[in-house]
C-alpha positions as CSV (number, residue, x, y, z in Angstrom):
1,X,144.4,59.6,121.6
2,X,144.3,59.3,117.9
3,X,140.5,59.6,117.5
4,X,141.0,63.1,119.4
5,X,143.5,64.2,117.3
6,X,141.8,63.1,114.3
7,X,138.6,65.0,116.0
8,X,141.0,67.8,116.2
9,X,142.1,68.0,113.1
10,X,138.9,67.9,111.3
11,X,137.4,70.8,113.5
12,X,140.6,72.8,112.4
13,X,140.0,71.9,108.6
14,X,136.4,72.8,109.0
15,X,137.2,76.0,110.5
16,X,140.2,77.1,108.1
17,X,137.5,75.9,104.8
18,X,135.3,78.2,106.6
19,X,137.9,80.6,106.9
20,X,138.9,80.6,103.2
21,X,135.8,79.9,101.4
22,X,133.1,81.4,103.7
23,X,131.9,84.0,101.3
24,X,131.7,82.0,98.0
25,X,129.6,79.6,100.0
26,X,127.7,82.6,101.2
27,X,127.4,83.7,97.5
28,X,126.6,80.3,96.4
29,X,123.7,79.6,98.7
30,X,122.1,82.9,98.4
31,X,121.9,82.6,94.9
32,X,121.2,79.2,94.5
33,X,118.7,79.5,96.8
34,X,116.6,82.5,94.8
35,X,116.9,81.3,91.9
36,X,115.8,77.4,93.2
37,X,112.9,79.2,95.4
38,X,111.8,81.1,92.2
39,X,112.0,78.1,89.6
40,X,114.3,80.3,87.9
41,X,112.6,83.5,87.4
42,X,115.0,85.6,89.9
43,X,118.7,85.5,89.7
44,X,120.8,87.7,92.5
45,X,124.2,89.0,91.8
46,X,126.2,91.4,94.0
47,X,129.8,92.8,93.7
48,X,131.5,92.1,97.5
49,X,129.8,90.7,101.0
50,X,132.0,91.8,103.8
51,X,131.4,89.2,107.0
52,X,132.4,90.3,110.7
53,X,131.5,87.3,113.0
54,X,133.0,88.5,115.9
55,X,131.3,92.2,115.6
56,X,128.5,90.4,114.0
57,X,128.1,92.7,110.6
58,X,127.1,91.6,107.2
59,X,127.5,94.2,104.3
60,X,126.8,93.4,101.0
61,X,127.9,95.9,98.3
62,X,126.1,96.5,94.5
63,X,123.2,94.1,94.8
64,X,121.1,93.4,92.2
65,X,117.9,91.3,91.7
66,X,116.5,90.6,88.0
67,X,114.0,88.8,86.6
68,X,114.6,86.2,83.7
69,X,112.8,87.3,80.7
70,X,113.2,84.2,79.3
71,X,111.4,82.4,82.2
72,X,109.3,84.8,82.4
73,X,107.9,84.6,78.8
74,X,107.7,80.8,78.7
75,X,105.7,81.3,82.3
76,X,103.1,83.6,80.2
77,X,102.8,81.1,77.7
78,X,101.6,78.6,80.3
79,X,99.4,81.0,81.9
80,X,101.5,81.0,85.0
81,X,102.8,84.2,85.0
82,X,102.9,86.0,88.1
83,X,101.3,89.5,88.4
84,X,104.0,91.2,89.4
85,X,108.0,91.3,88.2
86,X,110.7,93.5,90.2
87,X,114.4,94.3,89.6
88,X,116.2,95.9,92.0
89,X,119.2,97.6,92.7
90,X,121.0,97.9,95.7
91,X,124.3,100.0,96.2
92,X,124.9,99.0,100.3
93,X,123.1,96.5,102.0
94,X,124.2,96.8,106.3
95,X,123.0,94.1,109.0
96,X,124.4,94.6,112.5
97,X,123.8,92.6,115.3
98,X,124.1,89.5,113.5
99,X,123.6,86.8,116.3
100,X,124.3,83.6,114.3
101,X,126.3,84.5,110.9
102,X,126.8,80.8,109.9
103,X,122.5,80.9,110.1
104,X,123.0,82.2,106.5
105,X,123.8,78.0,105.9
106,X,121.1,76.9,108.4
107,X,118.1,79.7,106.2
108,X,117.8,81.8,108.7
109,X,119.2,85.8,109.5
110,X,119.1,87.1,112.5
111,X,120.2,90.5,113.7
112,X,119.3,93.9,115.4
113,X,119.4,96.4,112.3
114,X,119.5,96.4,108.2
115,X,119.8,99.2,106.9
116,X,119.2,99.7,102.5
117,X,121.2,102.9,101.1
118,X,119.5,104.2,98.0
119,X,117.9,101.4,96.6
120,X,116.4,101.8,92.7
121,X,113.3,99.3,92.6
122,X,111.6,98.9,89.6
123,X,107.8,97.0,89.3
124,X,106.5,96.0,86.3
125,X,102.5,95.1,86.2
126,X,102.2,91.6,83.6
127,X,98.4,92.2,83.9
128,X,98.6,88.6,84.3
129,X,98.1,86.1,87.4
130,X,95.4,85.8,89.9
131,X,96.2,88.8,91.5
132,X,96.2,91.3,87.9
133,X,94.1,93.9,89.4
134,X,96.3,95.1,92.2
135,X,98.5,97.6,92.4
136,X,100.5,96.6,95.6
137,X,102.8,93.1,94.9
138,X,101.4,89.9,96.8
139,X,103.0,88.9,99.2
140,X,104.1,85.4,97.7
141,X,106.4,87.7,95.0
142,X,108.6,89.0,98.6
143,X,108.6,85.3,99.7
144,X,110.0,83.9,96.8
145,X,112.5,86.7,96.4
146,X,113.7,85.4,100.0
147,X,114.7,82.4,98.5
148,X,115.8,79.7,100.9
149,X,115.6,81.1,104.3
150,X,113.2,80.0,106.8
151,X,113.6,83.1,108.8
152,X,114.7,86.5,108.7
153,X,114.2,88.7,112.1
154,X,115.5,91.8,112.7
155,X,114.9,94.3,115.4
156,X,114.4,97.5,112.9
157,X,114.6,97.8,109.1
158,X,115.4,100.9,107.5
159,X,115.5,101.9,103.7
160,X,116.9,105.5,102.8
161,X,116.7,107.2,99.5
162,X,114.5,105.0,97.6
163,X,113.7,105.6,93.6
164,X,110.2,103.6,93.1
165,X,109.0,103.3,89.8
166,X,105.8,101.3,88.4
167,X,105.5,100.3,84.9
168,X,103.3,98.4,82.5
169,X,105.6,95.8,81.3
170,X,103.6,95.6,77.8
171,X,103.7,99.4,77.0
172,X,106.7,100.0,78.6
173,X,104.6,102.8,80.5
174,X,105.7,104.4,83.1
175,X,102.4,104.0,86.1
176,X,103.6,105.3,89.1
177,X,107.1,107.4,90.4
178,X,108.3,107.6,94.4
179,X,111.4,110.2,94.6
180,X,113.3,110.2,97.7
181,X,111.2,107.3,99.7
182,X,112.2,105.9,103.6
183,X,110.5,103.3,104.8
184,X,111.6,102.3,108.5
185,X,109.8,98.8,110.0
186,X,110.3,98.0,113.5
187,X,110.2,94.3,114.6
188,X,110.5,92.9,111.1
189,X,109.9,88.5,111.4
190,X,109.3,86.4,108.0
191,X,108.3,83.0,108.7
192,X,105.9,80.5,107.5
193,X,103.3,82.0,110.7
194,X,103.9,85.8,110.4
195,X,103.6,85.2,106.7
196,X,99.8,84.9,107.1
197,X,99.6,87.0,110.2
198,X,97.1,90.5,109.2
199,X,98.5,92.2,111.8
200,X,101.8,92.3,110.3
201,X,102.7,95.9,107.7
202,X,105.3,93.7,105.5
203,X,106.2,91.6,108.0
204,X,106.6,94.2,110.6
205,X,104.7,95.3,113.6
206,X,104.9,98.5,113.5
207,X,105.9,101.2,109.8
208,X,107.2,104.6,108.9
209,X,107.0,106.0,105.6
210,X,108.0,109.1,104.0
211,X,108.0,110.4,100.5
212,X,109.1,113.4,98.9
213,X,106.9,113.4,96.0
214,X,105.0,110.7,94.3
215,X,104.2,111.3,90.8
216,X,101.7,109.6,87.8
217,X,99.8,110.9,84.7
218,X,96.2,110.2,83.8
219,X,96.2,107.7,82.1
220,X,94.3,109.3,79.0
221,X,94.5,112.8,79.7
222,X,97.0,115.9,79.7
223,X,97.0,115.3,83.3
224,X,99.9,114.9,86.3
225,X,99.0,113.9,89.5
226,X,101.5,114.9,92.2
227,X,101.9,114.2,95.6
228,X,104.6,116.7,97.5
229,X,105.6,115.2,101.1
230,X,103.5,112.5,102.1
231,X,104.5,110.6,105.7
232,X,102.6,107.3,107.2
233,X,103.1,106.4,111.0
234,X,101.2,103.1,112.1
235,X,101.6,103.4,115.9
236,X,99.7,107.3,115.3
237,X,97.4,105.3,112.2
238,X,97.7,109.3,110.6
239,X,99.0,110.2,106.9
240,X,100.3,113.3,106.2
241,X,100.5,115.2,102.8
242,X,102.1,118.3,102.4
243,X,100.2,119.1,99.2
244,X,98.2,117.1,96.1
245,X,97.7,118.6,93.0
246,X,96.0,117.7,89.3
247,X,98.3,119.8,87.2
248,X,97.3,119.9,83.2
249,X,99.9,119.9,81.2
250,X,99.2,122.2,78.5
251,X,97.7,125.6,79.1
252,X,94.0,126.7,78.3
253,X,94.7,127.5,74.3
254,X,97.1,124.5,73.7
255,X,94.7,122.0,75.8
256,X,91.5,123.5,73.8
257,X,93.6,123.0,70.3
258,X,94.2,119.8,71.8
259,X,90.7,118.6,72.0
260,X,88.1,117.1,68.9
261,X,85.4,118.0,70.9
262,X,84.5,120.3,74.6
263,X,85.9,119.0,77.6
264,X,86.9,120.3,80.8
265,X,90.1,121.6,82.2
266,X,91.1,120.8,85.4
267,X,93.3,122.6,87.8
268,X,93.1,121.4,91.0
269,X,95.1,121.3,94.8
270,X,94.8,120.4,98.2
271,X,97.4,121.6,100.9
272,X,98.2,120.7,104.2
273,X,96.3,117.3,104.1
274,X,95.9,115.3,107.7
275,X,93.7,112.1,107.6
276,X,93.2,110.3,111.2
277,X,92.6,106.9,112.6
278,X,94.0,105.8,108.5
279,X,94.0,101.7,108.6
280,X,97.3,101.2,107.3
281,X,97.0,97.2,107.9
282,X,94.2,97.7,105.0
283,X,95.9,100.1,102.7
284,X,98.0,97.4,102.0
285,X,95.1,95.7,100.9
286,X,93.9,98.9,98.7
287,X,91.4,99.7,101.2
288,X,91.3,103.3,102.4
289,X,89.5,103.0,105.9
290,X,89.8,106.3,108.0
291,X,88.0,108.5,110.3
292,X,88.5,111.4,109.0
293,X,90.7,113.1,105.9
294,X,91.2,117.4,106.1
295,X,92.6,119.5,104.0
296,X,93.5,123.0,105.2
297,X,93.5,124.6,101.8
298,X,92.5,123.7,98.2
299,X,91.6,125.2,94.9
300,X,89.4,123.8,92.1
301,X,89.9,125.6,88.9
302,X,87.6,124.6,85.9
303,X,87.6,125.9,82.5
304,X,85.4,125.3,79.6
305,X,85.6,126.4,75.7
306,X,81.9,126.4,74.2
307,X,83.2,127.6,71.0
308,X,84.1,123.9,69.9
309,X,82.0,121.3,69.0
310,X,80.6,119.0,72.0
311,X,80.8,115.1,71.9
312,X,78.2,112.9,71.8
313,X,78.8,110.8,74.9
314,X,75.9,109.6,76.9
315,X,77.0,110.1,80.6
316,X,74.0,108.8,82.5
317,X,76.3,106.7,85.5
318,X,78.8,109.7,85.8
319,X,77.5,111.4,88.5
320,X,80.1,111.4,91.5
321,X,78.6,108.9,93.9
322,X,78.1,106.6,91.0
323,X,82.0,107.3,89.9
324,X,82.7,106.3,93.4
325,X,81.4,103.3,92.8
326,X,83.1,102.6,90.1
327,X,86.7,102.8,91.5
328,X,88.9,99.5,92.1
329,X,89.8,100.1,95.4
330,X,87.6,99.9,98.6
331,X,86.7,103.8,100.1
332,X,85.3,104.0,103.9
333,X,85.9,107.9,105.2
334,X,83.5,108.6,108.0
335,X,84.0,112.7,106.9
336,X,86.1,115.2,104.3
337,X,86.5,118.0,105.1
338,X,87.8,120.9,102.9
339,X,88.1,124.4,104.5
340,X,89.6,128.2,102.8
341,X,88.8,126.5,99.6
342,X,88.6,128.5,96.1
343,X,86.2,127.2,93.5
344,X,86.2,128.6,89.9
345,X,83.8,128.2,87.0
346,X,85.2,129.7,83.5
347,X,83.6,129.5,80.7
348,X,84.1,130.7,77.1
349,X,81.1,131.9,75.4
350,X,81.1,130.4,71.5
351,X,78.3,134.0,70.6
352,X,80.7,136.4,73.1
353,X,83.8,134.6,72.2
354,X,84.6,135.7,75.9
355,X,84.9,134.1,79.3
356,X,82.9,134.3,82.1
357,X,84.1,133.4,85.3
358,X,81.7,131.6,88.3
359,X,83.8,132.0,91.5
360,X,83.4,130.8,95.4
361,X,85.5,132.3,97.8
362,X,85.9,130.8,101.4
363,X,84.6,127.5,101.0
364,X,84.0,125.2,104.0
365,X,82.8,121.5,102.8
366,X,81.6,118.3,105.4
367,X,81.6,115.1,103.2
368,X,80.1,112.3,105.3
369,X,80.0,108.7,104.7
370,X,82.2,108.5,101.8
371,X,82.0,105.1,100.8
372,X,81.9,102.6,98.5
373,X,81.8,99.4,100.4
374,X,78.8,97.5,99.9
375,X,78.7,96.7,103.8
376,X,78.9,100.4,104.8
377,X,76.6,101.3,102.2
378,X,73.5,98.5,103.6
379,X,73.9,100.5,106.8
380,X,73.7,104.0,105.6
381,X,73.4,104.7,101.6
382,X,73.3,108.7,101.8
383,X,76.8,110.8,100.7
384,X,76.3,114.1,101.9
385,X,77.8,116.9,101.1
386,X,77.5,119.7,103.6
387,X,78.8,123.6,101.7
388,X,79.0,126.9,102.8
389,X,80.8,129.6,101.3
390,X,80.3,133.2,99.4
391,X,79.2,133.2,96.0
392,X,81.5,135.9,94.0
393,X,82.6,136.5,97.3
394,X,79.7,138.9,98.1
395,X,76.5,136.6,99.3
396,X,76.7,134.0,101.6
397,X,75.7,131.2,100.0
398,X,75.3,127.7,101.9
399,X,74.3,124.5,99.2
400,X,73.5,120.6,100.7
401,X,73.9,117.7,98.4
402,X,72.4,114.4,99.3
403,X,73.9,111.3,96.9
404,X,71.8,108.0,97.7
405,X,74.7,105.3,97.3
406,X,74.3,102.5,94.2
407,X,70.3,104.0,94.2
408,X,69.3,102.2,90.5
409,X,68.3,105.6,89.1
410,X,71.2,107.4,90.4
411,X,69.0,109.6,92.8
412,X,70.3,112.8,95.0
413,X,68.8,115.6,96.4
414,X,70.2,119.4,96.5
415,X,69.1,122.3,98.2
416,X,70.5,125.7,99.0
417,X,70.0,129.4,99.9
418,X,71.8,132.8,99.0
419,X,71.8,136.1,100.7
420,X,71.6,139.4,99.6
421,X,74.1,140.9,96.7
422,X,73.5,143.3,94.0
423,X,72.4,142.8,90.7
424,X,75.5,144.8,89.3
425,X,77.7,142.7,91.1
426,X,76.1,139.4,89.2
427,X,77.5,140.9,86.0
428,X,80.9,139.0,85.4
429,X,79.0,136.4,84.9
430,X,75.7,137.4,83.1
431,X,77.9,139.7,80.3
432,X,79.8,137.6,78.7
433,X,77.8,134.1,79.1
434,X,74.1,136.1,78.6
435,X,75.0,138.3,77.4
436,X,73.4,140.7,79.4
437,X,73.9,143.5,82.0
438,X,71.7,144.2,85.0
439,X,71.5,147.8,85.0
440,X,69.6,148.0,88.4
441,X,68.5,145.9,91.5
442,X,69.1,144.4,94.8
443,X,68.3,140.4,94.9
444,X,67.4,140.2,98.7
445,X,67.6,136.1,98.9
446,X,67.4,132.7,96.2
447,X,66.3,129.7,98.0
448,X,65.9,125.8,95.5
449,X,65.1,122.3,96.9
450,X,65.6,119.9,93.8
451,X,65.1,116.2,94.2
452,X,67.1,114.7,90.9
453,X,67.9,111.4,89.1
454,X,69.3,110.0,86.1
455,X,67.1,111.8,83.8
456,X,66.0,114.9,85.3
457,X,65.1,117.3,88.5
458,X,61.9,118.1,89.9
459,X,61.7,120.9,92.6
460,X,60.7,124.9,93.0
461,X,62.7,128.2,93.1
462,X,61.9,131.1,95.1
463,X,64.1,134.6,94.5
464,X,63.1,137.6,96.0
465,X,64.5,141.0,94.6
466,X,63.9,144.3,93.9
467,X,63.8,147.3,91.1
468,X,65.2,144.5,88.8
469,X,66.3,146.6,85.3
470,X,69.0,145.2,82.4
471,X,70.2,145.6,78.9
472,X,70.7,142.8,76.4
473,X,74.3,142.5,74.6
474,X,75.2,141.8,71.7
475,X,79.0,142.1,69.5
476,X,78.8,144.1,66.4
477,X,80.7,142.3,63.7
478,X,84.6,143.0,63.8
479,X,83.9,144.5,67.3
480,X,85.5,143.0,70.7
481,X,82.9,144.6,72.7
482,X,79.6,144.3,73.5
483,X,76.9,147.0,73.1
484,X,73.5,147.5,74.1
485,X,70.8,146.4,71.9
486,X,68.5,149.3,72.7
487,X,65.3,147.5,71.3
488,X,65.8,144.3,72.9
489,X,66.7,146.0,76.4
490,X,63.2,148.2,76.2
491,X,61.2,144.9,75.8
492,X,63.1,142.6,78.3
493,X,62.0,145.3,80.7
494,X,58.5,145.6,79.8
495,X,58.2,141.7,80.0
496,X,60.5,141.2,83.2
497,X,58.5,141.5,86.7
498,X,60.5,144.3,88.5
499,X,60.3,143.0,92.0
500,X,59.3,139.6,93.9
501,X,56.9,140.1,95.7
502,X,55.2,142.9,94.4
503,X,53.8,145.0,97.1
504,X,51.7,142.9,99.3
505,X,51.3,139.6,97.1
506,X,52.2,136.4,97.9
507,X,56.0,135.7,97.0
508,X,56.2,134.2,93.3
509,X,57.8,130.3,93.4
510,X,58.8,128.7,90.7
511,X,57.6,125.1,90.2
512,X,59.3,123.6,87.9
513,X,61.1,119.9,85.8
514,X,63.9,119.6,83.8
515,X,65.0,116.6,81.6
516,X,68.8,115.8,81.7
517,X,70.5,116.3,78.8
518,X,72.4,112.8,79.2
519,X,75.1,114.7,77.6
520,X,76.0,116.6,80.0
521,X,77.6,116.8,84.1
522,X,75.4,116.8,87.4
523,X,76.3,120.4,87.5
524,X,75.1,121.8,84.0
525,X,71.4,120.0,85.4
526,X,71.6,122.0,88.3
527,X,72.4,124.7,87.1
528,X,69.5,124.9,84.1
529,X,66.9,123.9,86.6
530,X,68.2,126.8,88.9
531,X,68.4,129.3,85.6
532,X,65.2,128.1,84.2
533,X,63.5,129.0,88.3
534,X,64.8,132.1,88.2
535,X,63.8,133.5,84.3
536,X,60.1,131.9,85.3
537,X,60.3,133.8,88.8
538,X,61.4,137.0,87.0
539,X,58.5,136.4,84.2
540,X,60.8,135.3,81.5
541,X,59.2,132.1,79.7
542,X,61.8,131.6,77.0
């Protein structure tokens, strides 16, 4: 009788300790066990921790996660730091469906929902660690932060309302911004197994995310890159993305002031982006692996001041299949495809002091085998690049590039052909980059096959036209236009061949080569190979 009352009495003291001090040990062995897991590097702090055992709910309020920057410092000075640090802040942490509450003192959680209210989650990049390069934390930094417990299992995870920001922890800069983030996992189980398992997404079987924008500059250029509306779903493998856009940040006069030397403006965007069959399991990995990627609108703006000085960079290994190359994370997209897509060309003339503007309207673009996995690349090393679309938006104009993948010389091929369109209608373009003005003429077709490389382009021109006739321009000093140099215009029409063919010859072809200037883009070499077939078509040798 006495041992069961003793029996009895210690299972009551157990209970009422419980009772009494169940959330300081709670407190205690949470934090204790972060900060032991982490060898100090992590400490976790939070404000209340509300335990129902009978419901089986666990709220925590105000949670916080830092890192030591003490620790951290003497880690870096043992070359042990690891590559990532995070410090988070969490104002309402819910688990329902907590089967075994007292599991919190045997490491493990188990219940049916948590749900993370507007979490603020910082990551700074140490540049440091085995894993420097990536961009997406290990998955040893979330299994330390877990401290003690052996398991955590619950039937669905959901964060709401998540600000994500990346930073460089030496410059302070900020790297990459996520406003308004969910993330939803379904079927979330860390142990040591599912730890290693590639089938998990963080620990899950199956993920939803959505993002209302995602936001980060170039990193040495007036540049934002913004992503409006992006969603993942794993069970469909699609992404979706609202809308992407490269905005500059200074306009075309403040970002030419801006410059020592000519460069490029970009203005680009991509709407209403779907990509299919995405391997989400390897994006995690900074893989992109997908079927397909379309975009049901975009716009390429480019604008170019020729009044300032150029650089003097040499940019042989620039051209775009050799930039793909070059990019840290793995690409393997079977197509791209851009349809209703607006390309513009503007260019500031330094003798004109105007601008000219190149534009395609309408453009439809297939980009197979997009790729810069060496695997992918043994079984089929062509990128090409399949265009139609309506140059000025008058002639139909269709263009295929061919990019031989991590070729040695940086080899591609390009070859296109143009319909009919007046000569008066080329003269936006030829007035105030020639300057000159075709008076007169019909150009019936313009057909090029170039075969190109590092260095230069071989291949032939053929343009047929008619009744060809124009004036050469020129800007009287103090004047804003441009008039007709009447001497000039009477000779470039007794040397310029009026029509191709002329009566029943033999169509005139232009065989030609151009050396690179290695200071220049893929598309200034096409473009003076295609200029230099058509003067030598037309008669005109200099």
């Amino acid at each position: 009788m006495s041992i069961l009352l003793v029996m009895m009495v210690a299972i009551g003291g157990a209970i009422f300790y419980w009772n009494i001090y169940r959330k300081q040990i709670i407190r205690i062995k949470l934090q204790d066990g972060v900060w032991d897991k982490t060898n100090g590097l992590y400490a976790l702090r939070y404000d209340s921790l509300i335990l129902d055992e009978v419901a089986g709910n666990l709220s925590v309020a105000n949670l916080t996660l830092r890192y030591d920057s003490t620790k951290y410092i003497a880690l870096l000075e043992k070359n042990n730091a690891p590559p990532t640090l995070l410090k988070i802040k969490i104002p309402s942490i819910i688990v329902t469906g907590v089967k075994t509450p007292r599991a919190l003192l045997d490491k493990e959680i188990v219940g049916k929902k948590l749900l993370i209210t507007n979490p603020v989650i910082d990551i700074f990049y140490t540049n440091a660690g085995k894993d420097s390069a990536r961009n997406i934390p290990t998955k040893e930094v979330y299994e330390q932060i877990l401290g003690d417990l052996d398991l955590i299992k619950i039937d669905t995870v959901e964060i709401r309302g998540a600000q994500i920001t990346t930073s460089n922890i030496k410059t302070g800069k900020k790297i990459v911004r996520f406003i308004n983030t969910s993330i939803r996992l379904i079927e979330l189980n860390i142990d040591e197994e599912t730890a290693e398992d590639p089938a998990q997404l963080l620990f899950a079987k199956q993920l939803f995310f959505e993002s209302e924008k995602i936001s980060f500059p170039s990193e040495d250029q007036p540049y934002n890159y913004i992503i409006d509306s992006i969603s993942l779903n794993s069970i469909t493998n699609t992404g979706h993305v609202k809308k992407f856009r490269i905005d500059p940040t200074l306009n075309e006069d403040a970002f030419v002031k801006s410059l020592p030397t000519q460069d490029d403006r970009f203005d680009f965007s991509f709407s209403t982006i779907r990509i299919q069959n995405l391997n989400i399991h390897q994006l995690f990995n900074e893989n992109v692996i997908a079927d397909s990627i379309l975009a049901g609108s975009a716009s390429f703006k480019i604008y170019r001041d020729l009044s300032i000085v150029r650089d003097k960079k040499n940019r042989v290994g620039r051209y775009p299949h050799q930039l793909i190359d070059k990019l840290p994370i793995s690409i393997q997209v079977k197509k791209l495809i851009l349809s209703n897509t607006f390309v513009e060309y503007k260019e500031k003339s330094k003798i004109t002091a105007q601008s000219g503007k190149v534009q395609f309207n309408n453009v439809y673009a297939l980009i197979t085998n997009l790729t810069n996995n060496k695997e992918g690349i043994k079984a089929n090393n062509v990128m090409t690049a399949d265009i139609s679309t309506k140059f000025l938006n008058k002639a139909p104009l269709k263009v295929v590039w061919q990019f031989y993948l991590q070729h040695p010389k940086g080899r591609f091929d390009v070859k296109g052909n143009m319909g009919s369109i007046t000569a008066r209608e080329v003269n936006p373009i030829t007035q105030p980059m020639g300057p000159a003005k075709l008076e007169d003429g019909l150009i019936n077709s313009l057909q090029f096959n170039f075969e190109g490389n590092n260095y230069g382009i071989d291949g032939n021109v053929k343009m047929l036209y008619k009744d060809l006739k124009l004036s050469i321009l020129e800007k009287s000093k103090g004047s804003k236009k441009l008039d007709k140099k009447t001497l000039a215009s009477f000779a470039a029409n007794i040397i310029i061949k009026n029509d191709n063919p002329k009566g029943k010859a033999d169509p005139r072809i232009a065989n030609l080569h151009f050396d690179r200037d290695t200071n220049r883009s893929i598309f200034h070499l096409v473009w003076k190979s295609l200029f230099k077939g058509i003067r030598e078509t037309a008669g005109i040798k200099k």
